[in-house]
C-alpha positions as CSV (number, residue, x, y, z in Angstrom):
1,X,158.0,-96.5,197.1
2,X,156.4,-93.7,194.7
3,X,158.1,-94.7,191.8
4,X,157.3,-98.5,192.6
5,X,153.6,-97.5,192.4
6,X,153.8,-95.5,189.7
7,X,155.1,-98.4,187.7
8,X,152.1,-100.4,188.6
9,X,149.6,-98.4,188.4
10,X,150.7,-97.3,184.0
11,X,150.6,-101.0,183.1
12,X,147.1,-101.3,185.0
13,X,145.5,-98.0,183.3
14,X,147.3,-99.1,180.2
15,X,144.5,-102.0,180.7
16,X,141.9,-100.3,181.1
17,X,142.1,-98.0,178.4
18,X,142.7,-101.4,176.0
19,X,139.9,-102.9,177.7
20,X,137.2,-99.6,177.4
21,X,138.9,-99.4,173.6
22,X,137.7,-103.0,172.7
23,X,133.6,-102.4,174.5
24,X,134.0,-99.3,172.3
25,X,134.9,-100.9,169.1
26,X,132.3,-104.0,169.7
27,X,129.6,-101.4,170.9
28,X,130.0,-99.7,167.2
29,X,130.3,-102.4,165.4
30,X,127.2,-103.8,166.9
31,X,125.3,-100.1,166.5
32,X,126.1,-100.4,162.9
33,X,124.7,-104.2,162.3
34,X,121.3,-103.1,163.9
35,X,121.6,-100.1,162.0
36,X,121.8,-101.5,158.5
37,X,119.3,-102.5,156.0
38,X,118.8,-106.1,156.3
39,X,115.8,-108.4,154.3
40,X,112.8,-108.8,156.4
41,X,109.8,-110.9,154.4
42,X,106.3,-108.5,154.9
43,X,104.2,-110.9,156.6
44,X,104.5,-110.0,160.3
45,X,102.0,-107.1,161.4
46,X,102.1,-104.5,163.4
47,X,100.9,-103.4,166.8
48,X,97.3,-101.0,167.0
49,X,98.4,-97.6,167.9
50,X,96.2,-95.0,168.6
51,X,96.0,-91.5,169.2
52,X,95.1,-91.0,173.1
53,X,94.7,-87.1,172.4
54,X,92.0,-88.0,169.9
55,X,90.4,-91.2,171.8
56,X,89.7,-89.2,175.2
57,X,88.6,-86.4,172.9
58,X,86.0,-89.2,171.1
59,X,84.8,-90.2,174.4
60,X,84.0,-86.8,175.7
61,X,81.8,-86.0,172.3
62,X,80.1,-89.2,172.8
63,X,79.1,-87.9,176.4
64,X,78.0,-84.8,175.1
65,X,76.0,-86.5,172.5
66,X,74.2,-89.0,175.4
67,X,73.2,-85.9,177.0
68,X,71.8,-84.3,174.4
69,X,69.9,-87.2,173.4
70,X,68.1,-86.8,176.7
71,X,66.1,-84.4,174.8
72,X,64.3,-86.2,172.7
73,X,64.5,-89.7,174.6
74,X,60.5,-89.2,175.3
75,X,59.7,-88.7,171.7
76,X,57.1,-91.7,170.8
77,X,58.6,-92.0,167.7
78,X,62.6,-92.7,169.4
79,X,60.4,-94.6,171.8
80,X,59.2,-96.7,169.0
81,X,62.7,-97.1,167.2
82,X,64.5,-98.3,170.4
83,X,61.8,-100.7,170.8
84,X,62.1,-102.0,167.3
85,X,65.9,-102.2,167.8
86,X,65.5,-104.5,170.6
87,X,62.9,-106.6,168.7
88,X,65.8,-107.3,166.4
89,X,68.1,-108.3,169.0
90,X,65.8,-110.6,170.8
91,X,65.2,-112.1,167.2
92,X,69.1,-112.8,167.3
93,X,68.5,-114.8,170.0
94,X,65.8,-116.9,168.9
95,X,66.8,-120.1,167.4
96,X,64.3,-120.5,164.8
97,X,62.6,-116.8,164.9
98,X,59.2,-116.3,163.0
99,X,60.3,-114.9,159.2
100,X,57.7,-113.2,157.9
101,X,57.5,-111.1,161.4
102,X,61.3,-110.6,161.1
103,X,60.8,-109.5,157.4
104,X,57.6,-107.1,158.1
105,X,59.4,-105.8,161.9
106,X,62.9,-104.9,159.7
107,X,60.5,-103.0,156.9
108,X,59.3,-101.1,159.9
109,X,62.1,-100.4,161.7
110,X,63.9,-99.1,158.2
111,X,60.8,-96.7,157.8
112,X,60.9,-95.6,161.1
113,X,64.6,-94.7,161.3
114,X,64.7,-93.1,158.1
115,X,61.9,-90.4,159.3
116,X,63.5,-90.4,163.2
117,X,66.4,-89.6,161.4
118,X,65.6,-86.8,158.9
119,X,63.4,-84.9,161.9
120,X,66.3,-85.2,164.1
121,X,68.8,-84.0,162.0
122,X,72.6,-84.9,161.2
123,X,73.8,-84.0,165.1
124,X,70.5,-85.4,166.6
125,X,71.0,-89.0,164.6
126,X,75.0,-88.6,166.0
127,X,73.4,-88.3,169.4
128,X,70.5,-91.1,168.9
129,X,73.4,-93.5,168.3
130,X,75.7,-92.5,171.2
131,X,72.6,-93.0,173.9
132,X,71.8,-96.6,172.2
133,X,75.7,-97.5,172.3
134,X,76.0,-96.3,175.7
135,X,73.0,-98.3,176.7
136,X,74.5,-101.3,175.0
137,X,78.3,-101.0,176.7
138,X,76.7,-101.0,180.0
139,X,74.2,-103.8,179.5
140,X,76.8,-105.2,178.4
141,X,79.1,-105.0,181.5
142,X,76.7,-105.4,183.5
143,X,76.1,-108.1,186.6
144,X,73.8,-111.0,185.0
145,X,71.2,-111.8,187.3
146,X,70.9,-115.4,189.6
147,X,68.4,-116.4,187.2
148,X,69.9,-115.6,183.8
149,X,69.4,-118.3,180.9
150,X,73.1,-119.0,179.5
151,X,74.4,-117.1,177.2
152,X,75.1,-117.7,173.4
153,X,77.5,-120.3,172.8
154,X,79.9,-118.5,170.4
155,X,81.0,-120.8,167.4
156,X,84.7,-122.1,167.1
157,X,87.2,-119.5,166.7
158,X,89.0,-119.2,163.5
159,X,92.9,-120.2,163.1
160,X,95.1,-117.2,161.4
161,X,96.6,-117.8,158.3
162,X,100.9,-119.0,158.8
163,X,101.8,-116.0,156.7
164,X,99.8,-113.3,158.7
165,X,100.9,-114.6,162.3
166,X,98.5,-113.2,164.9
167,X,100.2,-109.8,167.4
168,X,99.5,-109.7,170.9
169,X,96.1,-107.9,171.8
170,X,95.9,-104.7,172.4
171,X,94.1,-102.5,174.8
172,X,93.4,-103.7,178.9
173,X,92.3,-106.6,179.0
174,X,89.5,-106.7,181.1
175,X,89.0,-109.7,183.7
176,X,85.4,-108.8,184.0
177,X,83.3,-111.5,182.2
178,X,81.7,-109.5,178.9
179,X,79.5,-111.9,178.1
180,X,78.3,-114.0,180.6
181,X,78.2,-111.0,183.0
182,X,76.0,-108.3,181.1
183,X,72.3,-107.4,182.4
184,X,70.0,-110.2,181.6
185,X,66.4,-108.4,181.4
186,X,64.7,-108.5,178.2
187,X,65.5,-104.6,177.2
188,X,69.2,-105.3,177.6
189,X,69.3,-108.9,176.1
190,X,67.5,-107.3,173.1
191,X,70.2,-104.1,173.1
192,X,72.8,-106.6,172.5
193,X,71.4,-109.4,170.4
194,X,74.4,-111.7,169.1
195,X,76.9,-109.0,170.0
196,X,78.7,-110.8,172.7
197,X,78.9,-113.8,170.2
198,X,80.2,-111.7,167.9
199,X,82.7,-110.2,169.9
200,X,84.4,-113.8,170.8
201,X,83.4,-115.0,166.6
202,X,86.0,-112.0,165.2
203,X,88.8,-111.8,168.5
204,X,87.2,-109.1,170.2
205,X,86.9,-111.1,173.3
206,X,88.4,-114.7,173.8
207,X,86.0,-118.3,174.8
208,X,86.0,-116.8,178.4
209,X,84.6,-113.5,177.8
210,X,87.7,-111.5,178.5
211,X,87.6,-108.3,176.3
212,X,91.1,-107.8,174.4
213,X,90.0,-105.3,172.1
214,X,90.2,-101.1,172.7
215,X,86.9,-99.8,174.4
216,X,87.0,-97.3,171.9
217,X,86.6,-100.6,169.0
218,X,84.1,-102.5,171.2
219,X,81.9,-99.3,170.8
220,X,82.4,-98.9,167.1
221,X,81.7,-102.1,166.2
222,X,78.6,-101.8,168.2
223,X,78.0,-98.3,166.0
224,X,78.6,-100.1,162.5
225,X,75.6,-103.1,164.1
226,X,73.6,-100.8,165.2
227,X,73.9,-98.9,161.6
228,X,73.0,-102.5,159.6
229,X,70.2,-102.8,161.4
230,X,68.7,-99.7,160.4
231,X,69.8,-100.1,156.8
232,X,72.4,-97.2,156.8
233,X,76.0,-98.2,155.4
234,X,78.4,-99.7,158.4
235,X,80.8,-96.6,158.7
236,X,78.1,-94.1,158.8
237,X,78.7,-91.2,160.7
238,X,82.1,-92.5,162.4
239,X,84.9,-90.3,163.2
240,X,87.9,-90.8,161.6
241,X,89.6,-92.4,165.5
242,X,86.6,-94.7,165.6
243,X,87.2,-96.1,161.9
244,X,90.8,-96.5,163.0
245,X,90.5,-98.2,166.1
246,X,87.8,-100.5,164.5
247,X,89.3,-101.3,161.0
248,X,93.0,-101.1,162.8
249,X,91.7,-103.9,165.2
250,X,90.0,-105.8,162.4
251,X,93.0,-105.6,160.0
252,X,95.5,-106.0,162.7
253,X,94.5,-107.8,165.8
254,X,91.0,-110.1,164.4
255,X,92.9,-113.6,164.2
256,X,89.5,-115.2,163.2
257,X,88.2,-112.9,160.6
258,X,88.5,-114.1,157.4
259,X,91.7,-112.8,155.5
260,X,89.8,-111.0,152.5
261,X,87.7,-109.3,155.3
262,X,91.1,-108.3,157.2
263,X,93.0,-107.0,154.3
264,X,89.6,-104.7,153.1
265,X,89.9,-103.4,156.4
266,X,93.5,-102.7,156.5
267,X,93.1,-100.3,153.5
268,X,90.1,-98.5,155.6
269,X,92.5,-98.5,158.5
270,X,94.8,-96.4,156.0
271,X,92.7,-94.6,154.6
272,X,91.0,-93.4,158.1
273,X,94.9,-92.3,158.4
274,X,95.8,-95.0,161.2
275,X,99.0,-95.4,163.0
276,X,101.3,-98.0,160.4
277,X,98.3,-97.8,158.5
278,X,100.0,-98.0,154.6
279,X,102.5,-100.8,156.3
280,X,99.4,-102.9,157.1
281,X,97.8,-102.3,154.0
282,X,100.9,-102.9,152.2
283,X,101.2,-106.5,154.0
284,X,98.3,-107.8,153.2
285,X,98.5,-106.5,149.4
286,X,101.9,-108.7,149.1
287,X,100.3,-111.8,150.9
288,X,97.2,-111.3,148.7
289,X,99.3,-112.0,145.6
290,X,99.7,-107.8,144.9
291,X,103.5,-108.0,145.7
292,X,104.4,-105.4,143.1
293,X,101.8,-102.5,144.7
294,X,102.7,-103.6,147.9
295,X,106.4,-102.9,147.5
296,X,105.9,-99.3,145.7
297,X,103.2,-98.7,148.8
298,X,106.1,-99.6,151.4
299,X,109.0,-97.6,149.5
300,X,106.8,-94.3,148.8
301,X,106.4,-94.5,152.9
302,X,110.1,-95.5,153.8
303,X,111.0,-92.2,151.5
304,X,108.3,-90.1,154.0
305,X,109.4,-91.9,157.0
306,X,112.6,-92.6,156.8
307,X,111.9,-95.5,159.1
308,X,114.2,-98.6,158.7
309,X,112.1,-101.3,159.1
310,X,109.9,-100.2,156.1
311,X,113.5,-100.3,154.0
312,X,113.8,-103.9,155.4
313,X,110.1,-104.6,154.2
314,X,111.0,-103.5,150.6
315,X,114.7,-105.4,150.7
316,X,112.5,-108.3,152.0
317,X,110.0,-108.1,149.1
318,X,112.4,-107.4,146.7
319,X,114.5,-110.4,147.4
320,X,111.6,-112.8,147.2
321,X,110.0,-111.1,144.0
């Protein structure tokens, strides 16, 4: 009886060893397929990444800065400024606004900021802008009232180019109406202006108001408004996370934008030291026509990384050029 067993029981682990042999052999095989270089054409983007060290530490300075704008919130001349800002915005609105107010109003409010500015000081400015965003976010989120007129109709969104397919959003997506839900008084509706129209124009929000983009881009772009309005360059004063989670959305995320506008801000995304930032850049170099940059940009960054899908990018680029 033993040696009857026995006798079964070799040829059946025989069997098994065969059968664990051949999974090992395929399992290899297919490790080393995935593994090796292969061609991959540079056109498909990729995610937003950012740092969540550095964005919760962005949005602690920004409270910090709200308070300490609570010291000088009374001053008549900030009183003045904030009223002039939403002057501007309410203008926005106004389908056929009065020019030669809007001209003489936006020579003013210039002025003004410029002097607010220099008495504040470099940290007092930094704070100025935090309490006006912060204002602006929350009208922003804010219930609309029974009695609110509708809000801007935001013009037909933009189709992305074939070469440069659109990724997936990033950030939560958040259910909560942005634009037809926000405060409706005339201090708020004069914070935001065209802002929730321009949130929907560039993919920052879709035709239903549901915000896609990071909180910490929605704020940023909100910055780089609030800086064109009073006459300072867009990316005044923003941290290096804020230009990365604005240009990174622009460049990688803004279906709508226009492509020259998308690849400009993929180098500022780089350059602001984002996550994939050179890979970005380097994608919309080659499908701007500078295939030969764009290849040296992806192989100096495969030699750093190491990664493989950059050595794909370059066999990709390579094989096309």
């Amino acid at each position: 009886m033993v040696k009857d067993a026995d006798s079964v029981r070799q040829p059946r682990d025989r069997s098994f060893t065969l059968v664990f042999f051949l999974l090992a052999v395929t399992l290899s095989c297919s490790i080393v397929v995935l593994l090796a270089p292969r061609p991959v054409q540079p056109s498909q983007l990729p995610s937003l990444r950012l740092d969540r060290a550095a964005v919760d530490a962005q949005r602690t300075r920004e409270r910090q800065l709200v308070l300490r704008a609570r010291s000088f919130e009374r001053d008549a001349d900030v009183q003045q400024l904030l009223a002039l800002v939403r002057a501007e915005g309410l203008a926005e609105l106004e389908p056929f606004p009065d020019r030669e107010a809007l001209r003489a109003r936006r020579v003013e409010l210039a002025s003004l900021a410029q002097r607010v500015f220099v008495r504040l000081g470099a940290e007092g400015t930094r704070a100025w802008f935090a309490s006006v965003t912060e204002l602006a976010i929350t009208a922003l989120h804010a219930p609309a009232s029974a009695s609110a007129p509708p809000a801007p109709t935001p013009p037909p969104v933009g189709t992305v180019e074939p070469a440069l397919p659109t990724s997936a959003p990033t950030g939560d997506a958040r259910s909560a109406s942005a634009m037809s839900t926000r405060s409706t008084d005339e201090a708020s509706r004069g914070l935001l202006g065209d802002f929730p129209t321009l949130l929907a124009r560039y993919g920052y929000a879709d035709a239903d108001g549901r915000v896609w983009a990071p909180a910490l881009a929605i704020r940023t772009l909100y910055k780089a408004r609030l800086n064109l309005i009073c006459e300072r360059p867009l990316d005044t004063d923003l941290t290096p996370i804020e230009l990365q989670a604005y240009e990174g959305y622009n460049a990688l995320h803004a279906g709508p934008m226009p492509p020259q506008r998308r690849a400009k801000a993929a180098l500022a995304f780089q350059r602001a030291g984002g996550h994939h930032g050179t890979e970005a850049a380097a994608i919309w170099l080659y499908q701007g026509g500078g295939q030969e940059r764009a290849v040296a940009m992806l192989r100096e960054e495969y030699e750093r990384t190491g990664l493989l899908r950059l050595k794909n990018l370059v066999l990709g680029a390579q094989r096309v050029e």
